[in-house]
N, C-alpha and C positions, 0 to 999 in steps of 0.2 A: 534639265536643271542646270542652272547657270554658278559655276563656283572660279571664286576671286579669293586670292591670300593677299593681304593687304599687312605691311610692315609699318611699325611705329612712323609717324609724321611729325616731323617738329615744326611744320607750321602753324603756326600759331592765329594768322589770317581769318576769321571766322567764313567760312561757303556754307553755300546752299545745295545742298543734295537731293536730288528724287530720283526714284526708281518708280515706274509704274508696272514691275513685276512685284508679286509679295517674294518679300527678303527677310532674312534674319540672319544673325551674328554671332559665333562663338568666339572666345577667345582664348586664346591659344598660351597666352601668357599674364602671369600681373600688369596691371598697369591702370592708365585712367583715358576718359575721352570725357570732352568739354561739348556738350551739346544742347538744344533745346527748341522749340518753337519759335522763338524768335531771335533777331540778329544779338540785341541788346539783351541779352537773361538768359546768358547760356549755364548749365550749370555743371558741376565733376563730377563725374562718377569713377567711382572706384572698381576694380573689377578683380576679381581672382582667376584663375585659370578654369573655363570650363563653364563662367559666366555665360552668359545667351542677353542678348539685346533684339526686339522685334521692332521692325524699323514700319515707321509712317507709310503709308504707299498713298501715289500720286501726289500729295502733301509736302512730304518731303520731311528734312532735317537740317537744321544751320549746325555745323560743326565747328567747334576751335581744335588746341591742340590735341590728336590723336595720339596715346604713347601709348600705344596695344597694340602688338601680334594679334591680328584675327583672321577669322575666315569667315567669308559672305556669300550667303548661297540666297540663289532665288528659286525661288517652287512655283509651277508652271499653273496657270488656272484649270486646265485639264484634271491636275490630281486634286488639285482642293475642290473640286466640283466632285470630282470621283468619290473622294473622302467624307463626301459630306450624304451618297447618294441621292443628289438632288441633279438635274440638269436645268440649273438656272446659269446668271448671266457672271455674276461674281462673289464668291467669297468674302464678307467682309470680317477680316481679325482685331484684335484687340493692341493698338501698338503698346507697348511696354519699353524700358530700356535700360531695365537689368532684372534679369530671373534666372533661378535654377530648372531646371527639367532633365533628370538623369538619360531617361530614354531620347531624348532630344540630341544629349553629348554625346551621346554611345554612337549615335547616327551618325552626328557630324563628325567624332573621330573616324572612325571607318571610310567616310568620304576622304577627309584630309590624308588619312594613311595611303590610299588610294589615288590620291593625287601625287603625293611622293615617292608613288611607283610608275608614277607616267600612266596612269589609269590603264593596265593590261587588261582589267576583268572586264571588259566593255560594256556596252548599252543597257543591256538586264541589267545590272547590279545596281545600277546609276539610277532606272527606272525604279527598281523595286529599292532602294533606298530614299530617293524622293516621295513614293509611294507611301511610305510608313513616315515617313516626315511630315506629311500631308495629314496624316490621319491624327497624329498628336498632336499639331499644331489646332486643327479644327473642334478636336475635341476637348483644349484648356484655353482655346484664344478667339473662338468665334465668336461674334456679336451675338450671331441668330444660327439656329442649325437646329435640322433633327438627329440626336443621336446615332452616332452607327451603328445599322442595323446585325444585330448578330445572327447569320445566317447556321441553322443549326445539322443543314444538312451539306455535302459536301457536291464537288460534279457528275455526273450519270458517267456509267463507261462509255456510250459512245464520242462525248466530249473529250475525256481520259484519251480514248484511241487518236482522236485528232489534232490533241494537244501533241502526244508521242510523237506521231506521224510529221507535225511540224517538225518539230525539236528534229527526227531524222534526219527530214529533206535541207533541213538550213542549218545543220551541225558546222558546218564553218563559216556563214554569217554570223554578226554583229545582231542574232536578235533581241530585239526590243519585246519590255511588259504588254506592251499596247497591243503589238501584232498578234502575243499570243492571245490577250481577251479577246480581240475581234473576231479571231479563230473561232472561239466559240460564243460570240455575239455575247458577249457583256463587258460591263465597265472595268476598267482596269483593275482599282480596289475590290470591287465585287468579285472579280476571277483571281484577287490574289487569295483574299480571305480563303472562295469554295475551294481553290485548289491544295492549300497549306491543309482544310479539314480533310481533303482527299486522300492524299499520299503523305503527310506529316512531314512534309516539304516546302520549302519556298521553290517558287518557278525558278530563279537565280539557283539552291541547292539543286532541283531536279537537275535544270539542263547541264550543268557542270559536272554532274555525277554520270548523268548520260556522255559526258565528253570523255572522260576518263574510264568508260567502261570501253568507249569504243578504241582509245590509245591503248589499252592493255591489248585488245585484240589485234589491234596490227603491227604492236612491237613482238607479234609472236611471229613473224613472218623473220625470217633471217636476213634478208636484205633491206629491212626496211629502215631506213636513216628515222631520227631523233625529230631532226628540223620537220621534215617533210611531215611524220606524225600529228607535230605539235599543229600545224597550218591547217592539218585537215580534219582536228580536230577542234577548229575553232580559237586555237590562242593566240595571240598578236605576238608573241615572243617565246622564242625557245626559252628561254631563264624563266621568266613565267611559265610555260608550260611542265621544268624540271623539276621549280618550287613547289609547285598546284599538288603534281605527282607523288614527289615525297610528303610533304604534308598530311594526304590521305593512304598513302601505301606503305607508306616508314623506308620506302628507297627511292633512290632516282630511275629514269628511262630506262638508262642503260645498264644499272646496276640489275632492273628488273628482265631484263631482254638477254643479259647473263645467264642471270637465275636460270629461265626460262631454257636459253639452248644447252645449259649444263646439265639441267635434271631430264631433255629430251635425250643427250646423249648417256645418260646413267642410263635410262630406261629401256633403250635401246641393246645397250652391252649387255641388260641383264634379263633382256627377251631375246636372246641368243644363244644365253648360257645352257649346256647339256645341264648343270645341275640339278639336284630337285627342282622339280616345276614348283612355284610360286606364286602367288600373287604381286603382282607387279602395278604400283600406282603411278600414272606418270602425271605428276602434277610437283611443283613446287613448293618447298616449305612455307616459303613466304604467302603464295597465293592462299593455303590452307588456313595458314592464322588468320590472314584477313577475310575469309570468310566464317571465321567461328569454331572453323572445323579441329579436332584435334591431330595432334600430327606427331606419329611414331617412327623412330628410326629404325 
């Protein structure tokens, strides 16, 4: 997926524009763009924030002055084929060039948020965000299509076991939606749908949950650095990897890796102790709430 932040332009010059990827446009702020089919009969549009413009492909657009904050993404023909279940040659959409589509802006924010953080969460995110852009755009803007098929049952375990198995071996690759469908010989779209009916997951939630299960396991090692965790757990950034962390566990790394060698040494003093014998839990306050579990002093 191809994405461009494009800031107001006061030229006023009328161009000719073409993309021969399908593209489409949110806009990021109020404002207006001068455009149309031809040089001479351009016309205003007005836009609010959150607007969506779907742009001509191969065709093109004569532009005048552009006074909008936007973002321009292009969706790859791989997913609009994917999204349509059909392996034909091209998707053809509907251009428009001002519409609302709430689940459209939720997407495009997300990308743009994502972009503002130097894109840490990598390739997956990117895929399975294109991917469902793919599937809304095909399903309110295509010429011809046959509805997406809703697949009622979800993937067999031994697909389940292969998918994992990936996810294991390439925990600190950059992997991609693709790699995993091929994994189990289907279409991208098709293996997001069965696998989200599988595990009540997106491949993007699995593998990430998979990443931070295996960080918590080797911040329990006492010499294990932060940095070094976060790399081998697949994140392009320590600060990303500390954010990711807290977000889901309510602490950071090394607040968690505290915890951890505090309550091994509590449990330790107090499997020594001559006093009445006890039941002795060596586990974490923290780790017990976020698994559900209740936790007594």
């Amino acid at each position: 997926m191809r994405v461009e932040l494009f800031p107001p332009d006061s030229d006023t010059e009328p161009r000719h524009w073409v993309r021969h990827d399908q593209a489409f446009a949110m806009m990021l702020r109020p404002g207006s763009i001068e455009w149309g089919s031809k040089r001479s009969a351009l016309e205003k549009f007005d836009y609010a924030a959150c607007d969506l413009a779907l742009c001509h492909r191969h065709e093109g657009e004569w532009v005048g002055l552009m006074n909008v904050q936007h973002l321009q993404l292009g969706v790859s023909d791989a997913a609009l084929i994917a999204a349509c279940d059909e392996w034909n040659s091209e998707v053809e959409l509907r251009p428009q060039r001002k519409f609302a589509d709430s689940r459209l802006a939720a997407l495009v924010a997300a990308v743009h948020a994502e972009m503002g953080a130097g894109f840490p969460s990598g390739r997956l995110f990117l895929d399975s965000v294109e991917q469902a852009m793919a599937v809304a755009l095909v399903n309110g803007h295509a010429v011809r299509h046959r509805p997406v098929q809703i697949y009622r049952g979800g993937l067999g375990t031994a697909r389940l076991r292969r998918i994992k198995e990936l996810v294991h071996a390439k925990m600190e690759d950059d992997l991609s939606l693709d790699e995993m469908a091929q994994s189990v010989g289907l279409s991208t779209a098709h293996f997001a749908r069965m696998f989200r009916k599988s595990t009540g997951e997106t491949p993007h939630q699995f593998v990430l949950r998979q990443r931070l299960e295996r960080a918590k396991a080797m911040l329990r090692a006492p010499d294990a650095r932060v940095l070094d965790v976060a790399v081998a757990c697949g994140f392009k950034t320590q600060q990303h990897f500390a954010q990711v962390f807290r977000d889901v566990w309510g602490v950071s790394p090394t607040e968690y890796r505290q915890d951890v060698a505090g309550s091994e040494a509590t449990c330790a003093s107090e499997a020594c102790s001559k006093d009445t014998p006890r039941l002795v839990i060596c586990a974490s306050q923290h780790e017990l709430h976020s698994h559900g579990l209740p936790f007594t002093s």
